[in-house]
C-alpha positions in Angstrom: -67.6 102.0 -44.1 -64.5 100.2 -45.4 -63.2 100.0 -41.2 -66.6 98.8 -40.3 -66.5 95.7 -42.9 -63.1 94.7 -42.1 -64.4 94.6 -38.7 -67.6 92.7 -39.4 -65.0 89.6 -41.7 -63.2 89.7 -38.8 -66.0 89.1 -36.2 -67.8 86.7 -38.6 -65.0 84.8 -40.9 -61.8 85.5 -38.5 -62.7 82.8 -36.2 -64.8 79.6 -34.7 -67.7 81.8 -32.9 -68.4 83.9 -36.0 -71.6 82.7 -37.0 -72.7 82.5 -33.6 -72.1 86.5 -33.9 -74.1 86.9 -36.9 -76.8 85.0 -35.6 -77.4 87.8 -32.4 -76.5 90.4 -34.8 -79.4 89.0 -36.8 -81.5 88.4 -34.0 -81.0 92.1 -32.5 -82.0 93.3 -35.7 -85.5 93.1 -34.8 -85.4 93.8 -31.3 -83.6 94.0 -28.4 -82.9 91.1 -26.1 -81.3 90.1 -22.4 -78.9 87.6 -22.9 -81.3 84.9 -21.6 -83.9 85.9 -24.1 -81.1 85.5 -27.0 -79.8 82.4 -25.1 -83.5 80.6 -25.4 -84.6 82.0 -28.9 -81.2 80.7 -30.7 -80.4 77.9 -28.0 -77.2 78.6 -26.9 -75.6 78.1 -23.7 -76.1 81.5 -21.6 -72.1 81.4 -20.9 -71.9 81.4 -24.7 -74.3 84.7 -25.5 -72.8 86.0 -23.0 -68.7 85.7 -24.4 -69.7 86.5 -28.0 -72.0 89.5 -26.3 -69.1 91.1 -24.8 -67.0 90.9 -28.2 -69.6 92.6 -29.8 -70.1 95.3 -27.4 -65.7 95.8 -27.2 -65.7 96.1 -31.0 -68.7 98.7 -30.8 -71.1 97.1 -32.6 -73.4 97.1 -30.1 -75.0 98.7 -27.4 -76.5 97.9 -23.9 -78.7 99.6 -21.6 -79.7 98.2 -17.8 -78.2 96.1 -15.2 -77.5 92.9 -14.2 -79.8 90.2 -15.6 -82.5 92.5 -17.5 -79.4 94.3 -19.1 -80.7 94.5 -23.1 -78.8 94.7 -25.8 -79.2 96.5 -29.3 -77.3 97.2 -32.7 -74.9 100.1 -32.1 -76.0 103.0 -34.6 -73.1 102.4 -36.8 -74.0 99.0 -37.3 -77.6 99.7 -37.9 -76.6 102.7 -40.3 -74.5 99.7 -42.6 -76.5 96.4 -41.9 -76.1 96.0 -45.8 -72.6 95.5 -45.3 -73.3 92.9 -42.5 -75.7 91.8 -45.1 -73.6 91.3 -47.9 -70.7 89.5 -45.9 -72.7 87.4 -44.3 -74.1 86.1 -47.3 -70.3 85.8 -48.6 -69.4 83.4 -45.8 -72.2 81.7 -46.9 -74.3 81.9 -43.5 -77.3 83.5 -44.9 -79.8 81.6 -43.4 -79.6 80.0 -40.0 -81.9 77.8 -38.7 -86.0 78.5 -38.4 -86.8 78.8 -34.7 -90.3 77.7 -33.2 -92.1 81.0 -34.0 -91.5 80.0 -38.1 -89.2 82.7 -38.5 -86.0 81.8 -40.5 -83.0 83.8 -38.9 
């Protein structure tokens, strides 16, 4: 667990797209998404979701499954195992709330 939240202050704290990061990691938490569907529910440019999707997926901390444009993604099992980690850093960093989206959930 101690590798896996030195990764997670690195994705998050170590540079300018972390809390971009934490918000699909949230976001992913609940279900899984296409990058277009993550682009829409946390308005970000697709080019964006897409950069900070392929960090996450080279540092393992998530998974995808499908092709092309309905490709989803999901939290790799060692990230689901220690969300409380992600949890508790996130909430160091001092991003534990990002903004409410139009369905009145606050991610």
């Amino acid at each position: 667990m101690e590798s896996l939240k030195r990764l997670l202050w690195w994705m998050l704290a170590g540079s300018s797209g972390g809390p971009n990061r934490g918000r699909i990691v949230i976001l992913l938490r609940s279900r899984p998404y296409n990058a277009h569907q993550i682009s829409k529910e946390l308005a970000l440019d697709y080019k964006t979701v897409r950069h900070h999707l392929d960090v996450l997926l080279e540092n393992q901390l998530l998974m995808a499954r499908g092709e092309g444009y309905g490709r989803m993604f999901f939290l790799a099992p060692m990230l689901e195992n220690e969300y409380a980690a992600f949890e508790q850093i996130w909430a160091e960093i001092g991003k534990s709330q990002i903004s409410a989206h139009k369905d009145g959930v606050t991610k």
